[in-house]
N, C-alpha and C positions, 0 to 999 in steps of 0.2 A: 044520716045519709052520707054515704062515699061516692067521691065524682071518683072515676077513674077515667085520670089520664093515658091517653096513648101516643106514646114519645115516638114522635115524627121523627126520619131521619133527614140531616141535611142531604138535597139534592145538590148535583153539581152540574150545572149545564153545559153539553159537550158539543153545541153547537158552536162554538168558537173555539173550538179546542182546533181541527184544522187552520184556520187562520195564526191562532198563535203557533203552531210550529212551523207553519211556514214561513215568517216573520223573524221568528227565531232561527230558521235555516239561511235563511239572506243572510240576517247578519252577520252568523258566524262565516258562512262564502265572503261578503265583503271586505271583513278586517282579518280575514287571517292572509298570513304571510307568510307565501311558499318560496324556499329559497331554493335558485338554480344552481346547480352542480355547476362548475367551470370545467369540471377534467382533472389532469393533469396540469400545471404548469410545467411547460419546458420552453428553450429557445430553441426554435429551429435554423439550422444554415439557410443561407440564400437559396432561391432556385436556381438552378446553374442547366440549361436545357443540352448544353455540350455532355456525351457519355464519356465516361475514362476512358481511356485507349490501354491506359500501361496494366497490365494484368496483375490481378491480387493473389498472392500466395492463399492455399486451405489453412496454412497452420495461422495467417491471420483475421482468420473467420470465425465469429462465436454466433451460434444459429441460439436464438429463446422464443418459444411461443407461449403465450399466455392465453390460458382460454377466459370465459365467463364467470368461473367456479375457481376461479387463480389460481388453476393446475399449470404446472410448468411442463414444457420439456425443452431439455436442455441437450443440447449435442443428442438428440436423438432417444436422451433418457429420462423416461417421465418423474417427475420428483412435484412431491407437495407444497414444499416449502422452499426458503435459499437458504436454510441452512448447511453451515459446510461448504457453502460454492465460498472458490477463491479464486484470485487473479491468477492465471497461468505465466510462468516464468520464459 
């Protein structure tokens, strides 16, 4: 006589399967650590609420605007990068 076995598989019960990832989700929310950007470091001048009276020469004005995607323009000319820019004499 042969008994034949029929090989059960294991089951895994998934009714705690929501509980453990949410437990797992806390945690990793609670101990991780998000560091804040500061910016820039620079010093700024005093506030001074007085305007200048004495008038500024153009040739001593340098216009840059930097967008989001740190496109430059520079005196009116768009440039990608600062290379090549130099101090004017």
């Amino acid at each position: 006589m042969s008994y034949l076995r029929k090989l059960v598989s294991a089951e895994v019960s998934t009714s705690s399967m929501a509980d453990i990832a949410f437990l797992l989700l806390t945690f990793f929310l609670m101990t991780t650590v998000i560091h804040n950007h500061k910016g820039l470091v620079m010093l700024l001048p005093e506030w001074n609420p007085s305007v200048p009276t004495e008038k500024i020469n153009d040739r001593n004005l340098f216009t840059i605007h930097v967008n989001a995607e740190n496109n430059f323009l520079i005196e009116g000319i768009h440039r990608d990068n600062l290379l090549g820019l130099r101090k004017r004499d």
